[in-house]
Phi, psi and omega in degrees: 000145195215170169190164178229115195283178176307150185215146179037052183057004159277152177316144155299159170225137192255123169241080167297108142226074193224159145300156167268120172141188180268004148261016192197226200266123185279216178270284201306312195299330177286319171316284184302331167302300138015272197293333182295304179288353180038192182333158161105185218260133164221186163201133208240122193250160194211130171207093189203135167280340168133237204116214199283187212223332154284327168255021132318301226268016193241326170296298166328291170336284172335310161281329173297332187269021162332093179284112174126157191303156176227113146286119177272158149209131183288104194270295218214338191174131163209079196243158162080225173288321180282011170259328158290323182322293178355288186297008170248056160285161137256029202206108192240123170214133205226163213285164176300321203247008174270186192201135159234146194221129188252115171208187165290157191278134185241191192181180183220137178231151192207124161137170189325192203271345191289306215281312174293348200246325171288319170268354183258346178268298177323311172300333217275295166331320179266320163318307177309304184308255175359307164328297175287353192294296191296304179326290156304000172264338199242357190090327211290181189261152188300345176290305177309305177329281174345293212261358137293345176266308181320312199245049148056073211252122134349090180208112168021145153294332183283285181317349160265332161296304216255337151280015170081000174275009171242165172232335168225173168254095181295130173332152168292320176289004191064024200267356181095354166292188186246152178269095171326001210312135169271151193307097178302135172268326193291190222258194165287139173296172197293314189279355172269326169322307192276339148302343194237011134306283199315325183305294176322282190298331178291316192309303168321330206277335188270346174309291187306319183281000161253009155262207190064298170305255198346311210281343196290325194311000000 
């Protein structure tokens, strides 16, 4: 994560292009960012497969309390926990060629049937949350979310625009219009899909070795 601060009357700039967490950009670590760039407009550019899903939602927190406008723009990816950070724009705008993705929160639990049944409430309570994020950002109702999330869905920049988790499509040139761009049918490309696997499998892989260290205590 990098930022720049104001120049000539522009907006300061932020560049989440990180995973979310404490293997990429913390809360905190953003938190600081923030504050180093102070009051005022900023724009905040996002190319992130998502991380953890409280400091997604402690980074979101950050930016609604922002003093000054937060223009988001989607360069590349806003999948996951970085796909709600997104939505505390006030303003959302994502590349012709970009892509965001929404599903449920996961997770690894290692103990008896009480400690999985205990953790499945906790997950089903942060999904609602997430649910509700998008809802409000998009009109649909929390159900219609739920069942964009249940099946892990993919979309376009024009499909993000017309489900309402986007408000423009910015031009290649960057002049701030909106873009006409036609609607892609194909699926995410292969190579943001196998990154945001490989991301997605170290994360489990580092999950597991720190329930296993815990359960060893």
């Amino acid at each position: 994560m990098s930022s720049r601060p104001r120049a000539d009357g522009k907006p300061a700039e932020i560049l989440l292009y990180d995973e979310i967490g404490f293997w990429g950009v913390t809360a905190k670590d953003f938190a600081g960012q923030l504050a180093q760039v102070g009051p005022g407009p900023i724009n905040l550019r996002i190319n992130s497969p998502g991380g953890d899903v409280f400091d997604g939602l402690a980074i979101y927190s950050s930016l609604k309390q922002h003093d000054g406008a937060v223009n988001v723009i989607i360069d590349g990816l806003a999948a996951s926990a970085a796909s709600y950070i997104a939505l505390a724009g006030d303003t959302v705008s994502i590349a012709p060629n970009a892509f965001m993705m929404i599903h449920n929160a996961w997770g690894l639990v290692i103990g008896n049937k009480a400690d999985m049944t205990a953790t499945a409430g906790v997950m089903s309570k942060i999904d609602g949350q997430m649910a509700a994020l998008y809802s409000g950002k998009t009109g649909q109702s929390v159900d219609a979310i739920s069942a964009q999330m249940d099946a892990e869905t993919w979309f376009t920049a024009q499909e993000a625009l017309d489900a309402g988790l986007a408000d423009v499509i910015v031009d290649d040139d960057r002049s701030g219009g909106s873009s006409p761009a036609a609607k892609a049918t194909q699926p995410p490309p292969e190579d943001l899909l196998a990154q945001a696997g490989e991301i997605a499998l170290a994360s489990r892989r580092r999950m597991a070795r720190l329930a296993e260290a815990e359960n060893a205590l």
